[in-house]
One Martini backbone bead per residue (centre of mass of N, CA, C, O) as a GRO file, in nm:
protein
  190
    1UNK     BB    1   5.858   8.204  14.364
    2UNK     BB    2   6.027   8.420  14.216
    3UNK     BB    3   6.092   8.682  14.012
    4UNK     BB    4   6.306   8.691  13.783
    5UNK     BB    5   6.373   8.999  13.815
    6UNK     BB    6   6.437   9.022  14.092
    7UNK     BB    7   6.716   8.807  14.021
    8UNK     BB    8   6.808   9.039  13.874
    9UNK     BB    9   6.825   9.264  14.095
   10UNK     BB   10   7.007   9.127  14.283
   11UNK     BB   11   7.267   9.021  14.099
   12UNK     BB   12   7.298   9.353  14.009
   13UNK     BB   13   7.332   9.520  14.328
   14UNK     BB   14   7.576   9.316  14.382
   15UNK     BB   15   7.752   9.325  14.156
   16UNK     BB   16   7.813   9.623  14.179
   17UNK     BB   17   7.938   9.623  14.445
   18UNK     BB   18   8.204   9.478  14.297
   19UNK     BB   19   8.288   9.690  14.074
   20UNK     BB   20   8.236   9.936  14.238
   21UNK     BB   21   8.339  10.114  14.444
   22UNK     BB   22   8.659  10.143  14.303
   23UNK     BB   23   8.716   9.889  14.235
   24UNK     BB   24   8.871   9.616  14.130
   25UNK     BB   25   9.044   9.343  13.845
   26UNK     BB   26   9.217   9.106  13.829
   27UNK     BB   27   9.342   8.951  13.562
   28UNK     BB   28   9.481   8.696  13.406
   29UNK     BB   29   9.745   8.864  13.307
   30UNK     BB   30   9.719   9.079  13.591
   31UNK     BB   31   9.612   9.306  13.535
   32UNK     BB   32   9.433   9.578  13.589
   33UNK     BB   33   9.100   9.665  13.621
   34UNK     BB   34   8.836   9.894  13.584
   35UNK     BB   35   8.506   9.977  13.563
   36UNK     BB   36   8.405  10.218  13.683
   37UNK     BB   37   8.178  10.412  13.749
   38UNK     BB   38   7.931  10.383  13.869
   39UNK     BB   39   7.724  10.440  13.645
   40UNK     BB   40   7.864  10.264  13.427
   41UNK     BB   41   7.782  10.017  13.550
   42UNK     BB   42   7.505  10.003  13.572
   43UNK     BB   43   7.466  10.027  13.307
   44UNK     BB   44   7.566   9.781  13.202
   45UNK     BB   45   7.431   9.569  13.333
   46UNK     BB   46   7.160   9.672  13.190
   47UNK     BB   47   7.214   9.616  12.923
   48UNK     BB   48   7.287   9.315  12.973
   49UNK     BB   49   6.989   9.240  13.015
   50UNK     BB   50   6.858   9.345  12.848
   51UNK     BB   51   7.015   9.160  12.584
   52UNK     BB   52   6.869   8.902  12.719
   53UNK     BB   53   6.603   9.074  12.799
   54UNK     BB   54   6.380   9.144  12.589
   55UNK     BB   55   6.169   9.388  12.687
   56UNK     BB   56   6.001   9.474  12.909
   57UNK     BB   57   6.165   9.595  13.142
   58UNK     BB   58   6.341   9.880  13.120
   59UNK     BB   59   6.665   9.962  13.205
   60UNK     BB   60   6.890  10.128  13.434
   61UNK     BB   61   7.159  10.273  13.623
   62UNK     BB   62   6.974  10.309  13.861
   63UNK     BB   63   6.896  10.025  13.924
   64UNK     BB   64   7.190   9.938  14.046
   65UNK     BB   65   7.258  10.258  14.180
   66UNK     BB   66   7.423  10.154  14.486
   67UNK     BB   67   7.331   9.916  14.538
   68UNK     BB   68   7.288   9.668  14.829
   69UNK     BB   69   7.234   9.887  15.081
   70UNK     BB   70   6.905   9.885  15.145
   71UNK     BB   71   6.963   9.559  15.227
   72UNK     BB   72   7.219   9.491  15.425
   73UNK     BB   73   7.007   9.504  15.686
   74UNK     BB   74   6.749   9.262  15.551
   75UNK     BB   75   7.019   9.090  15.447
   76UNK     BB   76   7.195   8.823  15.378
   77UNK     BB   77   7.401   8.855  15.085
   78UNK     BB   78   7.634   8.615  15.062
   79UNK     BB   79   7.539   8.404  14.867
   80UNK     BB   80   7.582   8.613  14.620
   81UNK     BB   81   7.838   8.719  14.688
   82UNK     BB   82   7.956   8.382  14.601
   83UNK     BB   83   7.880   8.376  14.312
   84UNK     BB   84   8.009   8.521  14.203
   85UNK     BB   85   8.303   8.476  14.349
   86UNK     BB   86   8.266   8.206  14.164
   87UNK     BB   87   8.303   8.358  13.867
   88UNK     BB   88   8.545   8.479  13.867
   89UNK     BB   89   8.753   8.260  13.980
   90UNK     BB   90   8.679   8.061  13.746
   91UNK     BB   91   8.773   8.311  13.540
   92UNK     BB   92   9.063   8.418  13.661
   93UNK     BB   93   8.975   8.653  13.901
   94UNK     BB   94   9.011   8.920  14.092
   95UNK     BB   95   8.967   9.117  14.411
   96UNK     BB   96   8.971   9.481  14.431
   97UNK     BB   97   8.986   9.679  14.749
   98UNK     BB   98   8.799   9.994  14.760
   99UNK     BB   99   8.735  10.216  14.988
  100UNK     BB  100   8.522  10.474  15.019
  101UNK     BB  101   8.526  10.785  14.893
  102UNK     BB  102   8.522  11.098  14.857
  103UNK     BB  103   8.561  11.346  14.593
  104UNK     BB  104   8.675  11.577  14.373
  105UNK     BB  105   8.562  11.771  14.066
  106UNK     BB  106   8.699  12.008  13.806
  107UNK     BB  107   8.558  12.233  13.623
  108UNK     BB  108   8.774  12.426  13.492
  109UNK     BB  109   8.879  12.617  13.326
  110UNK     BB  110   9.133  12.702  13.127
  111UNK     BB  111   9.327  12.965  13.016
  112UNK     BB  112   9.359  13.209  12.760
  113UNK     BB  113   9.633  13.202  12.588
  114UNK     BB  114   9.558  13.445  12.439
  115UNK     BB  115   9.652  13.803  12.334
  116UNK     BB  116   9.347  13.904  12.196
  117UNK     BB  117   9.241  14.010  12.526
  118UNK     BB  118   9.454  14.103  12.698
  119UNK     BB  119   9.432  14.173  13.038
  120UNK     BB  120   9.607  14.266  13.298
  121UNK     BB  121   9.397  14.299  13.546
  122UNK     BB  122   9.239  14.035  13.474
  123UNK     BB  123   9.417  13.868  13.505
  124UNK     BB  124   9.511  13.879  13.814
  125UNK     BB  125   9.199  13.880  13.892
  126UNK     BB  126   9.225  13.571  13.778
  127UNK     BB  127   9.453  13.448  13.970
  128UNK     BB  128   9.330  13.532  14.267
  129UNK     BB  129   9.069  13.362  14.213
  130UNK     BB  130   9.205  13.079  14.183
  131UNK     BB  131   9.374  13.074  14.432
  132UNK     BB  132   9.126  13.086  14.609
  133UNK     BB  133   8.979  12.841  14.506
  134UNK     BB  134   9.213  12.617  14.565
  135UNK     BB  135   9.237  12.642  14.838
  136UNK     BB  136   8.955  12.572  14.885
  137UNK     BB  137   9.003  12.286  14.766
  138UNK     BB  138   9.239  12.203  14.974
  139UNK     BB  139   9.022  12.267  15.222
  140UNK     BB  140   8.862  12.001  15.144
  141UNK     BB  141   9.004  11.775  15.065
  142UNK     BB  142   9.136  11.735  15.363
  143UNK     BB  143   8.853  11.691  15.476
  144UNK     BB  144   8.827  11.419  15.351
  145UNK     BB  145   9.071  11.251  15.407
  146UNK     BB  146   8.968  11.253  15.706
  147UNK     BB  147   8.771  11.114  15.698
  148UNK     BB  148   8.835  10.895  15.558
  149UNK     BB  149   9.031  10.754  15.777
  150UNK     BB  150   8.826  10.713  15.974
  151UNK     BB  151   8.645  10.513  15.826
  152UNK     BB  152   8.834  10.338  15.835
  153UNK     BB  153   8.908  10.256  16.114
  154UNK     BB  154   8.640  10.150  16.152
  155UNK     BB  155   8.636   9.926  15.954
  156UNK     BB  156   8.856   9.792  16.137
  157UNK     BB  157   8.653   9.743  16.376
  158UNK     BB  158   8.411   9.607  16.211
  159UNK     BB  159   8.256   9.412  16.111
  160UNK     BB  160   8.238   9.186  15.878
  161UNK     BB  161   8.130   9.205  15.559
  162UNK     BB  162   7.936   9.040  15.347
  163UNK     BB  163   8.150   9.065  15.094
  164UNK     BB  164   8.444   8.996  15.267
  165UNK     BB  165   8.324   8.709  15.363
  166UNK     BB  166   8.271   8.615  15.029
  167UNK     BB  167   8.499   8.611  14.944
  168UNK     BB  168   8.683   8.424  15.169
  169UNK     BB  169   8.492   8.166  15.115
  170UNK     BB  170   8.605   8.139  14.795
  171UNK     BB  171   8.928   8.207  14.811
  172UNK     BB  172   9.061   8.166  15.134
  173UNK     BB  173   9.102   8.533  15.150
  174UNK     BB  174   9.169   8.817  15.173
  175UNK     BB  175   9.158   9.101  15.010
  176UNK     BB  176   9.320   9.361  14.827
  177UNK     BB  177   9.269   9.606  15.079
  178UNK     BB  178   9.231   9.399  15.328
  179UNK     BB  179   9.237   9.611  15.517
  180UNK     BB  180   9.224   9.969  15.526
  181UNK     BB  181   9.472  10.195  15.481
  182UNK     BB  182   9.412  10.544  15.610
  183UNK     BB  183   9.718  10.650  15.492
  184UNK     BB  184   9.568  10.542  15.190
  185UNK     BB  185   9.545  10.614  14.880
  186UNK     BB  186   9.362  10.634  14.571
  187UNK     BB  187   9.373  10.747  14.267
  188UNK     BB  188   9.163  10.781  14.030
  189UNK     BB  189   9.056  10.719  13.717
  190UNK     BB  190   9.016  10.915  13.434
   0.00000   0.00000   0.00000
């Protein structure tokens, strides 16, 4: 028998499939919630086994960070992933499907408004800085929206995954968001 860590560790890192990689879930009022960043979900996760079984050894987000992608070539988690998927349907949750794609975050600060500092040549040379920064910002964001769209594409061609065949055996419909349309994105929720 495997030892119970083990299958914390199998149903922590399938759990995540189900949560992050920007997925949704519909709740029973219908509302979406969003459950949080990679890191945010890995976190919970850990938390939650922490407080179920305290002492050692204590998790973290990293243990659960990326789920079960490791794995997904050396096992077939279908029944993982349909366990948990028969807790969400019986809990009346749904799960919304979305394609994981890279984006950007900008981390620049806004222009100091106030005018007790203020250099017109500086201003300027600060302005013409920014235009030319925001350009690479948006000839990288295009060339990412185009991988997105490539992969979407492939994964339309590509056999179902152990995930999304795990969703239909369980609710017995493809879940919302797939297949991945690739000429739509989602925009992250901040």
């Amino acid at each position: 028998m495997p030892h119970p860590r083990y299958l914390t560790d199998l149903l922590g890192v399938c759990l995540w499939d189900i949560l992050a990689d920007n997925n949704d879930l519909r709740l029973p009022s219908g509302d979406i919630a969003h459950p949080g960043s990679f890191r945010m979900v890995g976190g919970m996760i850990a938390d939650h086994d922490q407080n179920k079984n305290p002492g050692p050894p204590h998790y973290s987000y990293m243990d659960f960070y990326m789920g079960a992608s490791a794995l997904t070539d050396r096992a077939d988690l279908t029944t993982v992933y349909q366990l948990l998927f028969h807790r969400l349907k019986a809990a009346q949750y749904d799960w919304i499907y979305e394609h994981t794609a890279l984006g950007i975050v900008s981390f620049a600060k806004p222009p100091d408004p106030s005018l007790e500092n203020y250099k017109p040549s500086e201003a300027i040379a600060q302005q013409q800085e920014e235009k030319a920064k925001a350009a690479k910002l948006e000839k990288l964001q295009a060339k990412l929206a185009k991988i997105a769209r490539q992969e979407k594409l492939a994964a339309r061609k590509s056999p179902t995954s152990q995930i999304i065949q795990a969703y239909q055996n369980i609710f017995q419909k493809l879940p919302s968001g797939w297949p991945p349309d690739p000429y739509q994105s989602k925009e992250t929720p901040s």
